[in-house]
N, C-alpha and C positions, 0 to 999 in steps of 0.2 A: 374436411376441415383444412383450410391455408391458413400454415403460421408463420411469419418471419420473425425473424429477428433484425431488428434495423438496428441497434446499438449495442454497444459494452460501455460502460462507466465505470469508473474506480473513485477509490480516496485513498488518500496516502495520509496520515499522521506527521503532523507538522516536526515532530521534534525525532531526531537521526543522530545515531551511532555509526561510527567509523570505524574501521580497523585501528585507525591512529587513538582513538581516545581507548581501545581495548588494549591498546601497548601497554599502558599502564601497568606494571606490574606485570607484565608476560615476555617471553622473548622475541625478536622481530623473526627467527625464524618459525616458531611455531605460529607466528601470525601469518606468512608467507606460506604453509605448507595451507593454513585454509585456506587463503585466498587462494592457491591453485585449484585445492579440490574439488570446493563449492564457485568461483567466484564471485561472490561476492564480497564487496569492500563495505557496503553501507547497509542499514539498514532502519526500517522507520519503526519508530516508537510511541503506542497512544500514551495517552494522558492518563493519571490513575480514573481520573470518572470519566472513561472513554471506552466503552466496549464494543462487543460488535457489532450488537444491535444497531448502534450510535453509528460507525460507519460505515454500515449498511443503508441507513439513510440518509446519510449525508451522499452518499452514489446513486442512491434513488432521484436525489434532488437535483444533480448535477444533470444526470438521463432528461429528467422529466423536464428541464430547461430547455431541451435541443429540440422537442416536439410540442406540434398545436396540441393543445389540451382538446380542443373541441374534436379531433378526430382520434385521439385513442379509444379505444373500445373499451 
């Protein structure tokens, strides 16, 4: 059996959280000790009728745009 892999595709959830909007109400230093230890500052957000199934196919779709249809197996 030959198998490749020709692609990875993603989706990212349109709507994002900051460090800056988690201020709110926290101190800048306990937000600074996460961004060191994780860094991460942002992070994406689905929608409430958004699960993963849903962006799972919406990566499926993005994939399946970049190849002939008529030669995938």
């Amino acid at each position: 059996m030959n198998v490749k892999i020709l692609g990875i595709e993603y989706y990212l959830p349109l709507k994002t959280e900051t460090l800056l909007d988690l201020n709110r109400g926290n101190k800048k230093k306990e937000l600074k000790r996460v961004f060191e230890a994780t860094g991460i500052n942002k992070r994406h957000i689905s929608a409430k009728n958004e699960d993963s199934i849903q962006l799972g196919f919406k990566s499926a779709t993005k994939i399946l745009k970049k190849f002939d249809k008529e030669k995938i197996d």
